[in-house]
MMTF fields as JSON, N, C-alpha, C and O atoms, coordinates in Angstrom:
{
  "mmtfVersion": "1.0.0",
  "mmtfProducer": "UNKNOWN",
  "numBonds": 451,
  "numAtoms": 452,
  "numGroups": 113,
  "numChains": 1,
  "numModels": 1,
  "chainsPerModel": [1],
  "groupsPerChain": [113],
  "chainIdList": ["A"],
  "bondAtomList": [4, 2, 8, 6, 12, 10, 16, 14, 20, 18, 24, 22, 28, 26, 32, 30, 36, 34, 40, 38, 44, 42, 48, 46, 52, 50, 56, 54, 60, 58, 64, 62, 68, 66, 72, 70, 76, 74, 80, 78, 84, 82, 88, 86, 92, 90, 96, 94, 100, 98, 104, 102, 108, 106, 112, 110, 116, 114, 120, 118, 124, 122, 128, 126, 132, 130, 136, 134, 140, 138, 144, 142, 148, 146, 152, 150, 156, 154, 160, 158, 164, 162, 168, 166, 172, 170, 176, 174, 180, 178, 184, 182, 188, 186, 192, 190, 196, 194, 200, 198, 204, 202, 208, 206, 212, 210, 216, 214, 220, 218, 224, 222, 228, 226, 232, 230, 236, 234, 240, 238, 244, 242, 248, 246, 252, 250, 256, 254, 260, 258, 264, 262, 268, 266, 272, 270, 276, 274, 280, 278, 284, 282, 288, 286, 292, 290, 296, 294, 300, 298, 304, 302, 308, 306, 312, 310, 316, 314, 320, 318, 324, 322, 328, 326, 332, 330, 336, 334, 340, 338, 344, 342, 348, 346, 352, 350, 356, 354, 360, 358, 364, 362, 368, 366, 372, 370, 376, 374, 380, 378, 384, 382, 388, 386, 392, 390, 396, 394, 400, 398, 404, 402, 408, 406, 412, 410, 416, 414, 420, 418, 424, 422, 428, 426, 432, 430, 436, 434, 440, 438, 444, 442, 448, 446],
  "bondOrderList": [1, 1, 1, 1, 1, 1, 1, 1, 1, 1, 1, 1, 1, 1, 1, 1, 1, 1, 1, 1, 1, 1, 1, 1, 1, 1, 1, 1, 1, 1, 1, 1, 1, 1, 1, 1, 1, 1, 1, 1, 1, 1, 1, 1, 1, 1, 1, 1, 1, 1, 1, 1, 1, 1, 1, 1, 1, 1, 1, 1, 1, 1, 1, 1, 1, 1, 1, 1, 1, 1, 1, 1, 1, 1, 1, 1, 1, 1, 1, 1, 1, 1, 1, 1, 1, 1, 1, 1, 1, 1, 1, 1, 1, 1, 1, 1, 1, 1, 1, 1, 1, 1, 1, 1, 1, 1, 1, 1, 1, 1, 1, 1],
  "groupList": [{"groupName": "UNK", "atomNameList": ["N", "CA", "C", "O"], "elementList": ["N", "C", "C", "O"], "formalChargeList": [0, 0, 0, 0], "bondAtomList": [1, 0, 2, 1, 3, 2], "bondOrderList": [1, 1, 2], "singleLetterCode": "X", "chemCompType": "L-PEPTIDE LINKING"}],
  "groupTypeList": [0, 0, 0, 0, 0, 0, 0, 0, 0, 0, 0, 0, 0, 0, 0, 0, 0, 0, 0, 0, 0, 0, 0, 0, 0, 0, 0, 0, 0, 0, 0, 0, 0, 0, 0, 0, 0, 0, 0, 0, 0, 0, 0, 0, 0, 0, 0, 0, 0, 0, 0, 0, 0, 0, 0, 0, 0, 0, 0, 0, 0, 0, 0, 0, 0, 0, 0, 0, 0, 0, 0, 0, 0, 0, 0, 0, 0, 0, 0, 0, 0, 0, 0, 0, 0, 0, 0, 0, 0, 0, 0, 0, 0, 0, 0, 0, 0, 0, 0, 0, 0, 0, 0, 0, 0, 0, 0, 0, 0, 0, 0, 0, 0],
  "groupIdList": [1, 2, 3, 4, 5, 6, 7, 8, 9, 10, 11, 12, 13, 14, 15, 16, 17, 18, 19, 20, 21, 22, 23, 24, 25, 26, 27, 28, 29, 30, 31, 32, 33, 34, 35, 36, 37, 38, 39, 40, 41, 42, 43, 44, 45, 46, 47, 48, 49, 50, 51, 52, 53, 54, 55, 56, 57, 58, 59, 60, 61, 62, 63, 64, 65, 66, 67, 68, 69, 70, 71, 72, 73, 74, 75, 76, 77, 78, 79, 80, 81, 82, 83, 84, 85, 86, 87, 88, 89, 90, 91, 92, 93, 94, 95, 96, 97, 98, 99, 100, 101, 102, 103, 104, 105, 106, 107, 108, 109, 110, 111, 112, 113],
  "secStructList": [7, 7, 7, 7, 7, 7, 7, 7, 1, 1, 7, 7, 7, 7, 7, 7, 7, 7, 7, 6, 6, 1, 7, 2, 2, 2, 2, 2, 2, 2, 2, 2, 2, 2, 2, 2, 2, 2, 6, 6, 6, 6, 7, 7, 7, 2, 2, 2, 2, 2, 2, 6, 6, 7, 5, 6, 6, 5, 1, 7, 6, 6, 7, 7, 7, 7, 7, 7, 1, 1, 7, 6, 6, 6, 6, 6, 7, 2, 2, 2, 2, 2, 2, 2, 6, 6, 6, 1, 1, 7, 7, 7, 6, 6, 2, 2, 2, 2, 2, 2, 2, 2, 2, 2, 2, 2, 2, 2, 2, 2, 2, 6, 7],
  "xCoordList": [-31.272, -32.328, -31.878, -30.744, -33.119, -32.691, -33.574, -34.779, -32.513, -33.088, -33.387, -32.395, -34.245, -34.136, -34.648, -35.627, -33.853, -33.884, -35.021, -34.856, -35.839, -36.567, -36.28, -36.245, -36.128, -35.745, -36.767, -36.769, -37.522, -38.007, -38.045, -38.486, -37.846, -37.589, -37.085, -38.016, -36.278, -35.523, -34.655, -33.753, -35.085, -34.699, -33.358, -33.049, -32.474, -31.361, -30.144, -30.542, -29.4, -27.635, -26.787, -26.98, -25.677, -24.41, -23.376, -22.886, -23.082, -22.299, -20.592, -20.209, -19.726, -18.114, -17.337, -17.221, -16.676, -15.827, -14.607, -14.031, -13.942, -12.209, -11.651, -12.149, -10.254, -9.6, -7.947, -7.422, -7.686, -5.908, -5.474, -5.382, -5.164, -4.233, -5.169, -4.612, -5.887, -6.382, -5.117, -4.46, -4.547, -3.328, -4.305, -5.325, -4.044, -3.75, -4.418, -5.475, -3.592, -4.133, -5.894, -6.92, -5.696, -6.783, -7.859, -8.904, -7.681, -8.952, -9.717, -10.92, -8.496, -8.731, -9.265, -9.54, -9.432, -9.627, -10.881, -11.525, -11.357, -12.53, -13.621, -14.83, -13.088, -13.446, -13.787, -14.908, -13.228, -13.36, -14.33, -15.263, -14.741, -15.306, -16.676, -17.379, -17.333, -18.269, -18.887, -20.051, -18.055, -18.528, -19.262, -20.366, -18.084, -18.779, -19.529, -20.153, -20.616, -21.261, -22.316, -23.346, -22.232, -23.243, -23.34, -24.482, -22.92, -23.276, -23.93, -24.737, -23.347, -24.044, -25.095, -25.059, -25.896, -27.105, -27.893, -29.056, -27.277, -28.021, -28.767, -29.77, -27.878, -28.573, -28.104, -26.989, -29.634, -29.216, -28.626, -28.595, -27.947, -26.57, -27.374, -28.604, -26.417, -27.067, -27.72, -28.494, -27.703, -27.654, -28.914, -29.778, -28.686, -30.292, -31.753, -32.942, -31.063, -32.252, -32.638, -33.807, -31.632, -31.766, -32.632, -33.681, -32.202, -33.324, -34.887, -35.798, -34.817, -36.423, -37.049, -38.207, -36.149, -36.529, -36.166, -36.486, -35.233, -34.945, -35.227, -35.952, -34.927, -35.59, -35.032, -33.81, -35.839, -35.164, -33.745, -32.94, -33.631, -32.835, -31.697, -30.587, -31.71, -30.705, -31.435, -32.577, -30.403, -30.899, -32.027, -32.58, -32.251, -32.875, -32.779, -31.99, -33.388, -33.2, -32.849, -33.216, -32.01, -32.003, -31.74, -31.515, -31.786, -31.555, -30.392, -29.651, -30.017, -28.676, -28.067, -28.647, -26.624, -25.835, -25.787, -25.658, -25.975, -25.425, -24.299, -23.322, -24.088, -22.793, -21.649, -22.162, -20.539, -19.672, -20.039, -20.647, -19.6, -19.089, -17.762, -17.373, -16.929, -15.658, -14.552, -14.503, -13.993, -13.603, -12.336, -11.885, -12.183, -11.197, -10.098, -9.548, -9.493, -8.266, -8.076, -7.133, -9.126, -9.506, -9.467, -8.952, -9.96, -10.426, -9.211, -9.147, -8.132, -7.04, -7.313, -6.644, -8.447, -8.76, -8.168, -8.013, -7.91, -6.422, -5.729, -5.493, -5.354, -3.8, -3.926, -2.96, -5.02, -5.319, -5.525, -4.809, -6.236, -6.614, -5.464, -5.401, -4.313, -3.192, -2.561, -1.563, -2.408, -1.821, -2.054, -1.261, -3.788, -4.285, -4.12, -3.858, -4.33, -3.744, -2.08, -1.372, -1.997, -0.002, 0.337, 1.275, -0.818, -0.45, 0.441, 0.486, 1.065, 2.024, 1.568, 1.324, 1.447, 1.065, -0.351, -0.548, -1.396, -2.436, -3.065, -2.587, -4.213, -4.913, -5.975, -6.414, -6.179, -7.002, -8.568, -9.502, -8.667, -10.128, -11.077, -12.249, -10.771, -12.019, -12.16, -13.157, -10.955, -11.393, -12.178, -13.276, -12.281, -12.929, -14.762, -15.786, -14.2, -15.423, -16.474, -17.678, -15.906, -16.724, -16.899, -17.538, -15.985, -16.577, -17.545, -18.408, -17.39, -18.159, -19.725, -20.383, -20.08, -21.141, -21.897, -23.018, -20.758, -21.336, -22.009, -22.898, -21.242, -21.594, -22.801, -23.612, -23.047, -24.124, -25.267, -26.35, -25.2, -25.876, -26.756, -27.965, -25.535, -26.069, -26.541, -27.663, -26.042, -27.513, -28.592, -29.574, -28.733, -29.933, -30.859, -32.047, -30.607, -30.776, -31.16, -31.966, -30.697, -31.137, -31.739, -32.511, -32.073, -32.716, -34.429, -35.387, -34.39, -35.529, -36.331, -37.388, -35.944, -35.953, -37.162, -37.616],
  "yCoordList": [38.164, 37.979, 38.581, 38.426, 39.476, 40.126, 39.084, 38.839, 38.544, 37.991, 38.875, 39.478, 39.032, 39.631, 38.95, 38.279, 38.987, 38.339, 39.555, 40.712, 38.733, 40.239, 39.117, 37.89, 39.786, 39.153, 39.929, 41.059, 38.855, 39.739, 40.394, 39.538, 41.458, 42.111, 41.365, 40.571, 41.085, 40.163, 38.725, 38.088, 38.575, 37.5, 37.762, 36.97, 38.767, 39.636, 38.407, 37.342, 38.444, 37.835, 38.361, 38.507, 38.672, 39.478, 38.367, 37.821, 38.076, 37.527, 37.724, 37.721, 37.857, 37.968, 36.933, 35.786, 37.662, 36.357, 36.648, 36.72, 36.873, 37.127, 35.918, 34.796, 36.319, 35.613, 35.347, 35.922, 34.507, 34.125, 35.327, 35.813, 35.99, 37.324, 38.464, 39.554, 38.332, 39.163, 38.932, 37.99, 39.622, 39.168, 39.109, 39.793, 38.613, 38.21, 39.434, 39.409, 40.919, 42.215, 42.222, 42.179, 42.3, 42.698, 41.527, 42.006, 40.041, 39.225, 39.828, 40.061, 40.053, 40.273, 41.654, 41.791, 42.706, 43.749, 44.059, 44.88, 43.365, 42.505, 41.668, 41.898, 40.928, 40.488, 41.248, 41.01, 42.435, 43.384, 44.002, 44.134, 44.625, 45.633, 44.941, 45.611, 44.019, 43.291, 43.156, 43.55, 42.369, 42.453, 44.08, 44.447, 44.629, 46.295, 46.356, 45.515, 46.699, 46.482, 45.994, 46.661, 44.6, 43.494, 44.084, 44.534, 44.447, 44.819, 46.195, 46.45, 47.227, 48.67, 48.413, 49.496, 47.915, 47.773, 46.755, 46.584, 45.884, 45.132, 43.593, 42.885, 43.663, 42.639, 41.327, 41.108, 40.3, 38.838, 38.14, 37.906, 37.526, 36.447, 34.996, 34.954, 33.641, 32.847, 32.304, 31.389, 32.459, 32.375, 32.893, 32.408, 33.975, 34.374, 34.306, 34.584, 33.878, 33.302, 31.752, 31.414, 31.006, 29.642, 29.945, 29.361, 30.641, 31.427, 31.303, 30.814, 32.03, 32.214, 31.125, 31.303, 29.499, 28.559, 28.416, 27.555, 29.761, 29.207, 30.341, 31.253, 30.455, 30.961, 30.835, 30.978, 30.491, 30.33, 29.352, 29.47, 28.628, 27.339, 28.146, 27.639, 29.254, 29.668, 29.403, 29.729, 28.646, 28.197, 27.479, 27.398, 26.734, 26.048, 24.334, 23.743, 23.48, 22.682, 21.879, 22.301, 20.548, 19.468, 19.61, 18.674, 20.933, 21.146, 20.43, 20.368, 19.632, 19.384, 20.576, 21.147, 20.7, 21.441, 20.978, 19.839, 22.567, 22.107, 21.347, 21.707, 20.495, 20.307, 21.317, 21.712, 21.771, 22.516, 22.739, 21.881, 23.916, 23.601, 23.529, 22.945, 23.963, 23.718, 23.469, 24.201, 22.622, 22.052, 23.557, 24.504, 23.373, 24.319, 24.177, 25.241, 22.915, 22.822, 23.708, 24.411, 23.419, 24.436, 26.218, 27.141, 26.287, 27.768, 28.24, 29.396, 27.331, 27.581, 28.314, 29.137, 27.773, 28.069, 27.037, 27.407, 25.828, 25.408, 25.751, 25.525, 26.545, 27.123, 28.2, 28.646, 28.801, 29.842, 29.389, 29.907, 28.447, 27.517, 27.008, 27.164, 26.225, 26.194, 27.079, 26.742, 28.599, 30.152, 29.922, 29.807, 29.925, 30.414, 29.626, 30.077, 28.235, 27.171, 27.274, 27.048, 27.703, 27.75, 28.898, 29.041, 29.852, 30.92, 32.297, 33.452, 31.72, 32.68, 34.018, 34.297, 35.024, 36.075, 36.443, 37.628, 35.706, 35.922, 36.139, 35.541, 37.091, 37.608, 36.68, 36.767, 35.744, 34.831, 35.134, 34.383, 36.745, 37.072, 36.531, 36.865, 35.672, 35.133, 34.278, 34.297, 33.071, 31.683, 32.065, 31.602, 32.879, 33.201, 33.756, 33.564, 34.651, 34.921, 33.912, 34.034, 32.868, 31.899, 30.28, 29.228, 30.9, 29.306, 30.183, 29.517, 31.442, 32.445, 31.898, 31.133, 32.104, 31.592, 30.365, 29.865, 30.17, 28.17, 27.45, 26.598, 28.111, 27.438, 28.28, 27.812, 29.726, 30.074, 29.867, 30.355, 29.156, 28.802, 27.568, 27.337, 26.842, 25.097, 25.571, 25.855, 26.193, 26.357, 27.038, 26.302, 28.171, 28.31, 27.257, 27.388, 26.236, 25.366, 24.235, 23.442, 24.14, 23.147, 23.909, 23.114, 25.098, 25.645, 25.674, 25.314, 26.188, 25.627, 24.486, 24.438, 23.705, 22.223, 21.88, 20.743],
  "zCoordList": [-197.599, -196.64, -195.313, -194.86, -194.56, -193.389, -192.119, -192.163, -190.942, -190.31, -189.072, -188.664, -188.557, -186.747, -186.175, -186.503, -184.764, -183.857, -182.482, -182.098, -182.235, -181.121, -179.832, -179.924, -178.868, -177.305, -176.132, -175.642, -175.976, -174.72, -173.55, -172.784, -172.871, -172.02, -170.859, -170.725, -169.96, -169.239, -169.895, -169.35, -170.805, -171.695, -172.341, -173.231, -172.045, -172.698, -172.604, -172.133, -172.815, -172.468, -173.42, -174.627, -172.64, -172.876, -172.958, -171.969, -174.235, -174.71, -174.777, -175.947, -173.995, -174.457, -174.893, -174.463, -176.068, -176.197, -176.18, -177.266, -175.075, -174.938, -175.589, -175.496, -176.46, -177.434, -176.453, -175.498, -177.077, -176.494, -176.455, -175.328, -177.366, -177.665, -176.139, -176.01, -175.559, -174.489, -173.724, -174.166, -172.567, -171.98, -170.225, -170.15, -169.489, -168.089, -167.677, -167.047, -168.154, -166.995, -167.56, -166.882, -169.194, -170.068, -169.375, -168.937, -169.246, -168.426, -167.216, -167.099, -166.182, -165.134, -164.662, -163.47, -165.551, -165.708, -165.98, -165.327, -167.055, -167.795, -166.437, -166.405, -165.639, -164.186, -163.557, -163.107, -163.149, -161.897, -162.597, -161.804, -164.034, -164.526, -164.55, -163.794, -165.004, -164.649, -163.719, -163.641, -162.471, -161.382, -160.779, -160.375, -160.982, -160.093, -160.79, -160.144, -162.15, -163.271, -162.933, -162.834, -162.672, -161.755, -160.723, -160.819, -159.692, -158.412, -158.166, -157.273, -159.31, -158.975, -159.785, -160.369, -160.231, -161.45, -160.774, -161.139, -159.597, -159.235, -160.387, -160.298, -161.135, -162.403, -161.517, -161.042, -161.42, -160.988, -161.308, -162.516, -160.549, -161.325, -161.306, -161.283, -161.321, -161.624, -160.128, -160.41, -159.099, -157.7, -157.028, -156.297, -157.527, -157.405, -158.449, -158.297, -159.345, -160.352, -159.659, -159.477, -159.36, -158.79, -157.388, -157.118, -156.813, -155.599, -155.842, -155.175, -157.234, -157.127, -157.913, -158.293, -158.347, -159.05, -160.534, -161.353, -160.662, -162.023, -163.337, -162.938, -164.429, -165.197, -166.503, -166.508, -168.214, -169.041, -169.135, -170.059, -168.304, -168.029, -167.218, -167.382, -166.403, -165.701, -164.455, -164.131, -163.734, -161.999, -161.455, -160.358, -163.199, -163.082, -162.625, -163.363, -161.619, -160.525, -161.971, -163.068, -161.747, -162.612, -164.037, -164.804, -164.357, -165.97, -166.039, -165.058, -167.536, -167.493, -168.602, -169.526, -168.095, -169.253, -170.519, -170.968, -171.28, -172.656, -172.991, -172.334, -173.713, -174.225, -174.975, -176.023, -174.842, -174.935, -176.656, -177.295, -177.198, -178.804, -178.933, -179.945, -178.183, -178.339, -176.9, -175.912, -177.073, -175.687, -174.885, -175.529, -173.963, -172.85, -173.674, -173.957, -174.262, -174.879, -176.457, -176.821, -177.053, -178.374, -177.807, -178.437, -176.862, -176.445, -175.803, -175.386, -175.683, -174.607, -173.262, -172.637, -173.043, -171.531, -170.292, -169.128, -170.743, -170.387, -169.492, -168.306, -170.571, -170.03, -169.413, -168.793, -169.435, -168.1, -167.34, -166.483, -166.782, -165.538, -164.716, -163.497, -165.635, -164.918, -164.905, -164.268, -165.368, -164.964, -163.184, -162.25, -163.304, -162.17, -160.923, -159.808, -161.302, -160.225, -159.746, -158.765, -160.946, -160.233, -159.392, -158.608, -159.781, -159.248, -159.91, -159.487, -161.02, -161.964, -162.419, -163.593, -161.158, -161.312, -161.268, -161.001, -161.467, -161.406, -159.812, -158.848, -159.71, -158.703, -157.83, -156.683, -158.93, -158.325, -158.626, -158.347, -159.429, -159.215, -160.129, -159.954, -161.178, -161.779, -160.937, -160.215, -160.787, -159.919, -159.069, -159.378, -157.811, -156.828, -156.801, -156.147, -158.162, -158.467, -159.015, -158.791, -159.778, -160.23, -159.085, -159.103, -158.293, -157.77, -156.495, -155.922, -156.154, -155.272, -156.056, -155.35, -156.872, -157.861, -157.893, -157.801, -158.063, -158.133, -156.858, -156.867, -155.594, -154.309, -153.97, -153.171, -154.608, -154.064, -155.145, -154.825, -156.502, -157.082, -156.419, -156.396, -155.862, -155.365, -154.854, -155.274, -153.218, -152.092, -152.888, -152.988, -153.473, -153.504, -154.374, -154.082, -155.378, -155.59, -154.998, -155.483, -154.119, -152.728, -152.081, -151.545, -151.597, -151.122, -151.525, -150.839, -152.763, -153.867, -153.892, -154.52, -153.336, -153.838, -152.577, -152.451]
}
């Protein structure tokens, strides 16, 4: 049996799934390439979807989160988190980039409101 999936035009998401065996340069590399990516294409992040109220449950006011399928400790995302908190070589550029996100998710969220 052939299933397809059709998605409607803005309705897209880009799925990655970096594995343990990715190393530190290969994440962070992965970070920077995105971002410039996001920024020269102009594609909305979650911040500015929350801006305009929301959409498809992104930036949307009160939605609650999904529940995880597999916890930080399974994903060994973990142990990148304390890489990055300790500081052990890392650049700092996801943390920054994602909490850069989050705070401009809330305001515009409260902004919305």
């Amino acid at each position: 049996m052939l299933t397809v999936a059709v998605v409607p035009v803005g309705q897209e998401r880009l799925r990655i799934t970096p594995t343990p065996g990715h190393t530190r340069e290969f994440r962070e590399h992965l970070i920077d390439a995105l971002d410039s990516v996001w920024n020269q294409l102009g594609i909305k992040r979650t911040s500015a979807w929350a801006a305009e109220g929301g959409f498809i449950g992104v930036g949307v006011k009160g939605k609650q989160p999904e529940a995880p399928l597999w916890t930080d400790a399974q994903l060994e995302v973990d142990n990148v988190l304390k890489e990055l908190k300790a500081g052990q070589g890392a650049t700092g550029v996801l943390e920054a980039v994602l909490e850069n996100e989050r705070k401009a998710t809330a305001q515009a969220v409260a902004a919305a409101a």
